[in-house]
N, C-alpha and C positions, 0 to 999 in steps of 0.2 A: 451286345451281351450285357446283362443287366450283372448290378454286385451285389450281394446278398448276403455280404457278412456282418461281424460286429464291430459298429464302432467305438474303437478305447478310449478315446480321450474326452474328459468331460469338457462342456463351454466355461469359459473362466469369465470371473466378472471383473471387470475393466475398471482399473480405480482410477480416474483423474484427481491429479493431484494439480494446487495452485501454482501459476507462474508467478513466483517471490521478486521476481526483478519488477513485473508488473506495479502488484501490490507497492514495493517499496518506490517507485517512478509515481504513480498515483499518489502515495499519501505524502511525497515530499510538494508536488504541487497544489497540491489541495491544503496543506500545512502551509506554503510558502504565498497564498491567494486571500488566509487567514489573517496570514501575519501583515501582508499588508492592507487590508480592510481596518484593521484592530490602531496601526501607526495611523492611518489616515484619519480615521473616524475616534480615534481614542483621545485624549487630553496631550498637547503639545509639550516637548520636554523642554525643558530651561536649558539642559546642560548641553542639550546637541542638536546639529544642523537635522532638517527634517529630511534627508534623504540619507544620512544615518542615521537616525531612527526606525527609516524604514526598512533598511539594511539588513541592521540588529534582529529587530524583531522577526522581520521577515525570517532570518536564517536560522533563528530560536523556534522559529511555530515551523520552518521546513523539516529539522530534524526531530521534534515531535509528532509529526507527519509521519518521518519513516518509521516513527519505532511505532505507531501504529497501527502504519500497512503489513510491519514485522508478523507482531502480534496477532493482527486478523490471519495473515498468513497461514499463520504458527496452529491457532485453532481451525482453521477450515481442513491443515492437512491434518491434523491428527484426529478428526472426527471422520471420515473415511477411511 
């Protein structure tokens, strides 16, 4: 038996929104691979042992890192 009536309900359009733990997991190691390029390759500090230097920085370019991935985050969901 065939159905031949009408269908109510319209198709809805599917919004994908970003995974924020992603983005901020990404831009803390991509910030924390910077920071140590930038210690290694950078000018050597007088004042401290080179693996706090690399510490320092590193944990200074990681959490520039998240507020980046934040941000991108922030604009990818609110333009969908």
């Amino acid at each position: 038996m065939e159905y031949r009536g009408v269908v109510s309900q319209q198709p809805r359009k599917i919004r994908r929104r970003p995974n924020f733990a992603a983005f901020l997991t990404t831009g803390g190691l991509i910030g924390l691979f910077v920071g140590f390029l930038v210690s290694v390759l950078g000018p050597a500090a007088i004042s401290y042992d080179a693996s706090a230097a690399v510490g320092f920085i590193g944990l200074i370019f990681a959490g520039l890192g998240v507020l980046a991935g934040a941000v991108i985050a922030l604009l990818l969901d609110t333009r969908s």
